[in-house]
Short mmCIF file of the C-alpha atoms (twelve columns), coordinates in Angstrom:
data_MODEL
# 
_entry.id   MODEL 
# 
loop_
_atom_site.group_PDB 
_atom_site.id 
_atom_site.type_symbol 
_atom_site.label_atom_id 
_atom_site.label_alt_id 
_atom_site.label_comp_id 
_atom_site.label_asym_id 
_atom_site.label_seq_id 
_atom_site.Cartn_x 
_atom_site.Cartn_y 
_atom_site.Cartn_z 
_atom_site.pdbx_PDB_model_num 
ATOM 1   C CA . UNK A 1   -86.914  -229.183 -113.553 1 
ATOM 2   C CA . UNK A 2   -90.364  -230.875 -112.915 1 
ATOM 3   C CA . UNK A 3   -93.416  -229.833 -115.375 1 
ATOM 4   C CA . UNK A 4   -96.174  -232.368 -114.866 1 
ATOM 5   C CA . UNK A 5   -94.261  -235.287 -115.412 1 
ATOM 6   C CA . UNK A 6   -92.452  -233.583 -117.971 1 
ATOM 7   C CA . UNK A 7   -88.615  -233.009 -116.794 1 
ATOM 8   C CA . UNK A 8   -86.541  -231.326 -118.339 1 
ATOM 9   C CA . UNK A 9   -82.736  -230.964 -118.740 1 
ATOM 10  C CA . UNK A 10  -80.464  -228.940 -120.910 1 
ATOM 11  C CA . UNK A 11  -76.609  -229.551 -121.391 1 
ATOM 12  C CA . UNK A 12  -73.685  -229.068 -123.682 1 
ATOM 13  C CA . UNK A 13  -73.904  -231.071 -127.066 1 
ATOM 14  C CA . UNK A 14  -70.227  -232.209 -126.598 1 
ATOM 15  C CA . UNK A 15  -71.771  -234.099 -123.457 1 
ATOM 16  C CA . UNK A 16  -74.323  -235.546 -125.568 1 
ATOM 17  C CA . UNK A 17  -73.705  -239.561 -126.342 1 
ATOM 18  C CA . UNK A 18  -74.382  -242.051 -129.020 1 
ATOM 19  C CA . UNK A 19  -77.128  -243.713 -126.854 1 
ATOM 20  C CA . UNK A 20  -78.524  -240.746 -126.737 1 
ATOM 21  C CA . UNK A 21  -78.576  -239.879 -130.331 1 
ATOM 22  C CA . UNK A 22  -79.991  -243.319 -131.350 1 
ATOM 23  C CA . UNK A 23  -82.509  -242.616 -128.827 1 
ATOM 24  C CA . UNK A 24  -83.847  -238.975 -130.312 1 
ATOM 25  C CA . UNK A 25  -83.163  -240.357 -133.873 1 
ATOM 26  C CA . UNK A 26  -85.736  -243.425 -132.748 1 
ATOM 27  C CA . UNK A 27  -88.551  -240.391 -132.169 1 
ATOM 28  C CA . UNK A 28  -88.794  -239.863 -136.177 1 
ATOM 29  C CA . UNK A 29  -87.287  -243.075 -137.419 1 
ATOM 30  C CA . UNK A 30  -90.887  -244.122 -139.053 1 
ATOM 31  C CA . UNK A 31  -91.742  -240.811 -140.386 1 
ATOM 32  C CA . UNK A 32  -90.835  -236.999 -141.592 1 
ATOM 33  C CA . UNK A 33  -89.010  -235.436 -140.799 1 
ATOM 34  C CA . UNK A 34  -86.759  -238.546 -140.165 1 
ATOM 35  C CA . UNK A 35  -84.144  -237.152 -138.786 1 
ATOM 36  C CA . UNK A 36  -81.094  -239.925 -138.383 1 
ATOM 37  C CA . UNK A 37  -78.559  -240.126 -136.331 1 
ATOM 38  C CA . UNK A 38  -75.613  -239.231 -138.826 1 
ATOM 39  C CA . UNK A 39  -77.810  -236.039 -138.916 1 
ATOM 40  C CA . UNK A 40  -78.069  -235.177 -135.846 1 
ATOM 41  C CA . UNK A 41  -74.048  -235.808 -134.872 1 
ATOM 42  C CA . UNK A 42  -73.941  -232.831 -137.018 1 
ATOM 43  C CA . UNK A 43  -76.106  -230.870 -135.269 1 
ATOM 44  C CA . UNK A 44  -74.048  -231.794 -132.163 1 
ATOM 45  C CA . UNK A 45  -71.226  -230.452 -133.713 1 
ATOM 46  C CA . UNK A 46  -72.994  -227.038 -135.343 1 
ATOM 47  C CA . UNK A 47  -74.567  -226.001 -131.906 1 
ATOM 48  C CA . UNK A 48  -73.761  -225.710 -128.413 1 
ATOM 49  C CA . UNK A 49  -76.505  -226.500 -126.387 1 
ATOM 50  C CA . UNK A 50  -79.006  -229.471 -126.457 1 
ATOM 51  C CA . UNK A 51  -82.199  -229.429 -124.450 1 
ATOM 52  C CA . UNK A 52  -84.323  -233.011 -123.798 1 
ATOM 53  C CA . UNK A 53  -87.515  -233.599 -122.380 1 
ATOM 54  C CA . UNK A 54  -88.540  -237.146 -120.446 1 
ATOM 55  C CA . UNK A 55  -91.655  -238.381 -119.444 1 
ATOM 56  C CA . UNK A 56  -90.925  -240.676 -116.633 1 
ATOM 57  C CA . UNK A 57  -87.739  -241.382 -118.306 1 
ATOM 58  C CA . UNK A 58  -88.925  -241.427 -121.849 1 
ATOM 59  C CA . UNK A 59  -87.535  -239.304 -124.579 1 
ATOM 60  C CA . UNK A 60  -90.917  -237.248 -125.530 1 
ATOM 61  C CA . UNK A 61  -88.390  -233.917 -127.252 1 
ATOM 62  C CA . UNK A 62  -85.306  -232.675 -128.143 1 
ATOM 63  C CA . UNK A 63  -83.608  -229.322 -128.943 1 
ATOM 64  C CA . UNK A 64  -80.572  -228.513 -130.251 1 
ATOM 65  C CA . UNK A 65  -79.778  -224.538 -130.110 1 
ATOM 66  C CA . UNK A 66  -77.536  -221.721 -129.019 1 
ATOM 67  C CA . UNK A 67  -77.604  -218.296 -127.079 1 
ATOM 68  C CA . UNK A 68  -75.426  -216.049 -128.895 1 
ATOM 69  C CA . UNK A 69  -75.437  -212.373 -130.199 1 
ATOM 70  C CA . UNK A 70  -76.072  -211.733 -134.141 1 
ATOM 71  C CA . UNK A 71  -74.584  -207.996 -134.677 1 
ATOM 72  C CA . UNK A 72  -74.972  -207.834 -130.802 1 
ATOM 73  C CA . UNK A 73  -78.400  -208.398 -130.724 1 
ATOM 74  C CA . UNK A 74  -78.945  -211.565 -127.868 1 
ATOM 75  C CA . UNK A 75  -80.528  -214.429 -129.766 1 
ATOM 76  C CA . UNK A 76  -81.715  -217.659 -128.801 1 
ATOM 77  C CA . UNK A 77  -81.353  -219.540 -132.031 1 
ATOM 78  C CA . UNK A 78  -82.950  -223.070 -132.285 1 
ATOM 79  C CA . UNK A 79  -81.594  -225.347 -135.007 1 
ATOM 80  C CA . UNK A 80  -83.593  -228.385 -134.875 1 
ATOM 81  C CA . UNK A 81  -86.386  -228.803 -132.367 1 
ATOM 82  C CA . UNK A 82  -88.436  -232.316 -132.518 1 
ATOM 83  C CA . UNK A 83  -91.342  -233.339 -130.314 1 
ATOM 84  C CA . UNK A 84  -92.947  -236.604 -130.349 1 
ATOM 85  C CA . UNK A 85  -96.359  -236.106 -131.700 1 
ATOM 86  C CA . UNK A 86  -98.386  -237.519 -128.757 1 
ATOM 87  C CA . UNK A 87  -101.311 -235.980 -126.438 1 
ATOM 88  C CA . UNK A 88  -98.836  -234.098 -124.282 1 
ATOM 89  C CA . UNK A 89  -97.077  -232.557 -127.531 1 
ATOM 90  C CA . UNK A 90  -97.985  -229.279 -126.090 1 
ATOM 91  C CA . UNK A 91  -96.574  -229.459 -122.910 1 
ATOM 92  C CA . UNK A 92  -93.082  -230.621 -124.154 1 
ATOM 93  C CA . UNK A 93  -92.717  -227.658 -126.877 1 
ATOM 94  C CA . UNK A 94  -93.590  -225.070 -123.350 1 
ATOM 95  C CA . UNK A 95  -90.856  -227.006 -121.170 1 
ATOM 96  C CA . UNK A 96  -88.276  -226.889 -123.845 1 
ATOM 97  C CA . UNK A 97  -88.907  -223.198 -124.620 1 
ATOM 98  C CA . UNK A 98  -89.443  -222.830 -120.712 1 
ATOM 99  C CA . UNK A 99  -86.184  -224.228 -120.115 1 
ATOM 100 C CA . UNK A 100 -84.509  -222.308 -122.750 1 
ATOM 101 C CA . UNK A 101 -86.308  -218.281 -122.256 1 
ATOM 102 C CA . UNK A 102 -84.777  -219.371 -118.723 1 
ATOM 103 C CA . UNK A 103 -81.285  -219.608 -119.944 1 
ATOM 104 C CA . UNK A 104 -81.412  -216.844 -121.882 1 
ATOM 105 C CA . UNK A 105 -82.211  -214.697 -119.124 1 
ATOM 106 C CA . UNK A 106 -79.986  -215.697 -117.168 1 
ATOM 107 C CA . UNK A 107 -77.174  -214.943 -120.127 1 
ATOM 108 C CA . UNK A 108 -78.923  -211.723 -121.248 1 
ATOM 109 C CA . UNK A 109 -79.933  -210.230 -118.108 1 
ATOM 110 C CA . UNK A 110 -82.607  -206.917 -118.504 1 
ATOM 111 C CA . UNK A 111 -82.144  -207.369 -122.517 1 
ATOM 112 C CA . UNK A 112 -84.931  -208.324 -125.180 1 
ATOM 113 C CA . UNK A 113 -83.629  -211.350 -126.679 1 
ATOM 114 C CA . UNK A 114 -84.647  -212.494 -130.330 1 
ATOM 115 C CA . UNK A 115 -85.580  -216.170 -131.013 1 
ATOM 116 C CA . UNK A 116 -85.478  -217.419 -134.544 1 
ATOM 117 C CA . UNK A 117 -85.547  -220.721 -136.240 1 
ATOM 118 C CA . UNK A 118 -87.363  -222.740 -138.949 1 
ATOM 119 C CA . UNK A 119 -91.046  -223.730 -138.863 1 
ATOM 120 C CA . UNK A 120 -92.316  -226.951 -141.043 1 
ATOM 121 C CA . UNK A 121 -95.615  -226.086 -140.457 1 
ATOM 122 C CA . UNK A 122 -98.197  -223.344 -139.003 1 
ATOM 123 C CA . UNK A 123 -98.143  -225.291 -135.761 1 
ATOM 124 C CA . UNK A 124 -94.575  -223.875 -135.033 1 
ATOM 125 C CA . UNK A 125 -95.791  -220.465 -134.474 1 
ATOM 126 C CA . UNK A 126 -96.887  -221.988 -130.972 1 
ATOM 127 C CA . UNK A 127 -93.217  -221.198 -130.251 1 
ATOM 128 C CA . UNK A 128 -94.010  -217.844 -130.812 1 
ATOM 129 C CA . UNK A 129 -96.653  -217.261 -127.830 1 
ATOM 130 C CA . UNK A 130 -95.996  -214.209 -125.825 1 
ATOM 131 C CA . UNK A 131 -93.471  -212.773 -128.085 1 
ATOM 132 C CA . UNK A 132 -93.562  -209.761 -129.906 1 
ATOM 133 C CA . UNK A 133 -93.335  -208.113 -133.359 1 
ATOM 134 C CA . UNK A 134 -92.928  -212.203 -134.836 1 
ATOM 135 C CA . UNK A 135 -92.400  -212.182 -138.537 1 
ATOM 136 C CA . UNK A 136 -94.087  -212.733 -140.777 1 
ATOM 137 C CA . UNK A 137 -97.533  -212.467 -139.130 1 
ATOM 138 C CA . UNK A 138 -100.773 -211.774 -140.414 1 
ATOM 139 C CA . UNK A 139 -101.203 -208.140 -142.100 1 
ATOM 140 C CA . UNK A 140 -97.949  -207.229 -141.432 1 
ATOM 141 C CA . UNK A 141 -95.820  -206.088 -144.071 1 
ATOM 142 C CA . UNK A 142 -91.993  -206.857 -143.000 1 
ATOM 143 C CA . UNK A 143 -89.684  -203.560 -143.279 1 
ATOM 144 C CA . UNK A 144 -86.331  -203.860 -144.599 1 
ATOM 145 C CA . UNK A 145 -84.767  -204.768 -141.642 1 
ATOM 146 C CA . UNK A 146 -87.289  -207.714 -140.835 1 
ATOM 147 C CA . UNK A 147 -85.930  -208.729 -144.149 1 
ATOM 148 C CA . UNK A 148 -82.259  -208.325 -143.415 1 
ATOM 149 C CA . UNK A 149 -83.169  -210.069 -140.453 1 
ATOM 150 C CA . UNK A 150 -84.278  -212.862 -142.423 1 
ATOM 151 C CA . UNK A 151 -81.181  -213.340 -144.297 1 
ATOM 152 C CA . UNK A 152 -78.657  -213.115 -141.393 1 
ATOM 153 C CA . UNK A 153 -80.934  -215.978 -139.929 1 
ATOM 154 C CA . UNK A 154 -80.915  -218.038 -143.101 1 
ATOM 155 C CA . UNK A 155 -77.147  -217.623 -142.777 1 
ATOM 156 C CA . UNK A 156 -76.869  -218.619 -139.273 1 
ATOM 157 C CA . UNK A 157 -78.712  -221.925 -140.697 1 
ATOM 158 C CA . UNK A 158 -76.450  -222.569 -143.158 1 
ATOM 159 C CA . UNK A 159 -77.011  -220.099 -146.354 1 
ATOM 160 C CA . UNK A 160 -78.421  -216.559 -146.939 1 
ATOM 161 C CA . UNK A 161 -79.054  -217.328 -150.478 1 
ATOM 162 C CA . UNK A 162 -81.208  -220.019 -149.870 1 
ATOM 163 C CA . UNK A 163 -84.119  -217.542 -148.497 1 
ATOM 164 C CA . UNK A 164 -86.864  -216.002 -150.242 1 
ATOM 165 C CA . UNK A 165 -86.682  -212.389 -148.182 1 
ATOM 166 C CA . UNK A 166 -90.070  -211.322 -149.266 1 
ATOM 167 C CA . UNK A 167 -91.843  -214.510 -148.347 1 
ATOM 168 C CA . UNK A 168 -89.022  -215.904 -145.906 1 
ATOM 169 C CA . UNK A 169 -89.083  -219.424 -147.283 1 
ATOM 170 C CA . UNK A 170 -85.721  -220.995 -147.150 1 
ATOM 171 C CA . UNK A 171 -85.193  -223.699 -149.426 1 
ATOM 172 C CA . UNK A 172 -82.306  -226.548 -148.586 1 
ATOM 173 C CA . UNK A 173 -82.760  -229.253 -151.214 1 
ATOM 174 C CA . UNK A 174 -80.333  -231.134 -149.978 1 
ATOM 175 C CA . UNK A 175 -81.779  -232.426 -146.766 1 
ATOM 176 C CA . UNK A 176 -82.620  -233.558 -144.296 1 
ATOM 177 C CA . UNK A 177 -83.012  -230.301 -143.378 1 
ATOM 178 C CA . UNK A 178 -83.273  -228.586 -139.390 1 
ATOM 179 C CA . UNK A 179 -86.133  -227.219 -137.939 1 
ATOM 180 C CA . UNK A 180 -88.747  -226.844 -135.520 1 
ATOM 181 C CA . UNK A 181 -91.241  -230.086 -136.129 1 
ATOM 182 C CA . UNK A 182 -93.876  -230.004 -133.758 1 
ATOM 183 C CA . UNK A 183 -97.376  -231.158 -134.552 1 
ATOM 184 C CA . UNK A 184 -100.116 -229.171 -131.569 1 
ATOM 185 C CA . UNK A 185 -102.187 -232.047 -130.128 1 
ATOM 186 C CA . UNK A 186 -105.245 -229.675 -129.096 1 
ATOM 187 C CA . UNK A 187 -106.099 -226.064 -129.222 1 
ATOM 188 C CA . UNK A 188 -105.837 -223.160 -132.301 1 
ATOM 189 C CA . UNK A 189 -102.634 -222.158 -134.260 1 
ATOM 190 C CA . UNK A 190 -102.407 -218.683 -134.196 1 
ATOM 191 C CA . UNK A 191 -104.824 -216.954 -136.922 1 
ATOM 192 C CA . UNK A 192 -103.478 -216.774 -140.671 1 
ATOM 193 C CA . UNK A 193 -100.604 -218.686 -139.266 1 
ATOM 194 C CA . UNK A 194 -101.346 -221.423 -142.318 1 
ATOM 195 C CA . UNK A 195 -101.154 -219.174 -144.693 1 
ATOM 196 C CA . UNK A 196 -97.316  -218.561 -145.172 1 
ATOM 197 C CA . UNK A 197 -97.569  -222.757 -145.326 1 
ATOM 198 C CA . UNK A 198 -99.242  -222.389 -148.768 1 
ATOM 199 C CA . UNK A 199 -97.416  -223.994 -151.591 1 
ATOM 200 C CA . UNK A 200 -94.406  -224.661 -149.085 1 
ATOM 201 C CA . UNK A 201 -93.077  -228.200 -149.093 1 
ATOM 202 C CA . UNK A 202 -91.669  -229.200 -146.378 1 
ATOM 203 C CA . UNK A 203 -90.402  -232.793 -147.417 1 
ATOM 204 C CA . UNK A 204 -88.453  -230.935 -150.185 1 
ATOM 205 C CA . UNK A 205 -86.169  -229.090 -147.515 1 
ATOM 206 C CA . UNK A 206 -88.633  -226.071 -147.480 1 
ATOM 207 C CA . UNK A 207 -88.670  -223.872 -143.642 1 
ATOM 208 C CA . UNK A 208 -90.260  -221.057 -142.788 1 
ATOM 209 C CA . UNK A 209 -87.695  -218.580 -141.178 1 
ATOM 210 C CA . UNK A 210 -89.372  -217.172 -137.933 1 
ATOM 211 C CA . UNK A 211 -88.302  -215.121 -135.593 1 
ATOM 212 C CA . UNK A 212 -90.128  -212.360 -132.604 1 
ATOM 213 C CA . UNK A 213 -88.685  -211.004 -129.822 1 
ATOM 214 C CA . UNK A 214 -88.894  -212.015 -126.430 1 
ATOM 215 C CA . UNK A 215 -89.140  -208.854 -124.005 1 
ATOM 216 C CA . UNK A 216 -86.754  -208.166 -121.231 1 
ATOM 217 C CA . UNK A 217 -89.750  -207.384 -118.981 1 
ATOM 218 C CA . UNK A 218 -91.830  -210.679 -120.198 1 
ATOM 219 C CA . UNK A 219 -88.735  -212.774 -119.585 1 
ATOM 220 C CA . UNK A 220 -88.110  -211.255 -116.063 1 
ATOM 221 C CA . UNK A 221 -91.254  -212.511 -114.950 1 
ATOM 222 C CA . UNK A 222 -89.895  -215.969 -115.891 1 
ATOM 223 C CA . UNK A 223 -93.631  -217.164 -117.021 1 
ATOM 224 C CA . UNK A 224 -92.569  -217.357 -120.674 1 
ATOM 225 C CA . UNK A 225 -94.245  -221.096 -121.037 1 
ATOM 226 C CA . UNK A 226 -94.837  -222.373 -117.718 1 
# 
């Protein structure tokens, strides 16, 4: 799939090699999140699909994530997503989440499907465009089930004790730690998005667990991100 130089493909992690995992460690070898490349052979082993986007060839982002049902909801989890912090950072996050709202149509057909994962910053809401009822969110008070949502999320990422269910911080000291690190090269992150940032510490293994749901009738249209 072509998106302005931007192509994008998405197989299973078994298929993924070495080369390749140098390669996407190489995108955050000189700074945070720094993910390495004993790191991510884990991830290739915890999740089943892996999503990459080239610029003429180039490694500009990576995600590692699955399409599964939690308590037979249909979820599109995403484990780790990185995108190289450059002037087209935008347009990688939308073809990787392009790519993958595609998928998930196609394996929950005429069903609202729930993406979740782990933001380092207010940037990652960006993910979020065009979904509904995301949590947390500005004046929104989460119900009990956002909160139960919360921890069956923070278990699908490894641990349900290691989330704060009122403030949905999850806290991993022992990192590195998975999540969504994407740094917006131009336009506004969603209002009072930086807000659930304050006092969070990323470098410390801190995420935000994040999740809204993507609409059967949105994704039909297939314009989720393009």
């Amino acid at each position: 799939m072509d998106r302005m130089a931007i192509t994008v493909t998405t197989k299973d992690t078994t298929a993924l090699s070495d080369t390749e995992l140098v390669e996407m460690a190489d995108l955050c070898v000189d700074r945070e999140p720094n993910f390495d490349i004993g790191f991510l052979s884990k991830q290739r082993e915890e999740w089943v699909l892996v999503t990459q986007a080239r610029e003429n060839g180039k490694l500009r982002g990576y995600a590692f994530c699955t399409l599964e049902r939690i308590g037979g909801t249909p979820s599109l989890l995403v484990g780790l997503m990185l995108v190289d912090r450059n002037a087209k950072s935008d347009q990688t996050l939308k073809a990787l989440l392009h790519d993958q709202f595609r998928r998930a149509l196609l394996a929950f057909p005429d069903e609202d499907v729930l993406l979740g994962t782990r933001l380092l910053a207010a940037d990652g809401f960006r993910a979020f465009a065009g979904l509904a009822d995301i949590v947390p969110r500005l004046g929104y008070r989460p119900t009990g089930e956002d909160r139960a949502w919360g921890r069956r999320l923070a278990k699908r990422f490894g641990s349900e004790k290691a989330i704060d269910d009122k403030t949905f911080v999850m806290t991993v000291p022992q990192g590195p730690v998975g999540g969504l690190d994407y740094v917006a090269s131009k336009g506004a992150i969603p209002e009072g998005a930086a807000s659930f940032f304050e006092g969070l510490n990323p470098d410390q293994g801190q995420r935000l667990v994040a999740f809204g749901w993507a609409m059967a009738e949105t994704l039909a249209t297939g314009k989720l991100f393009k």
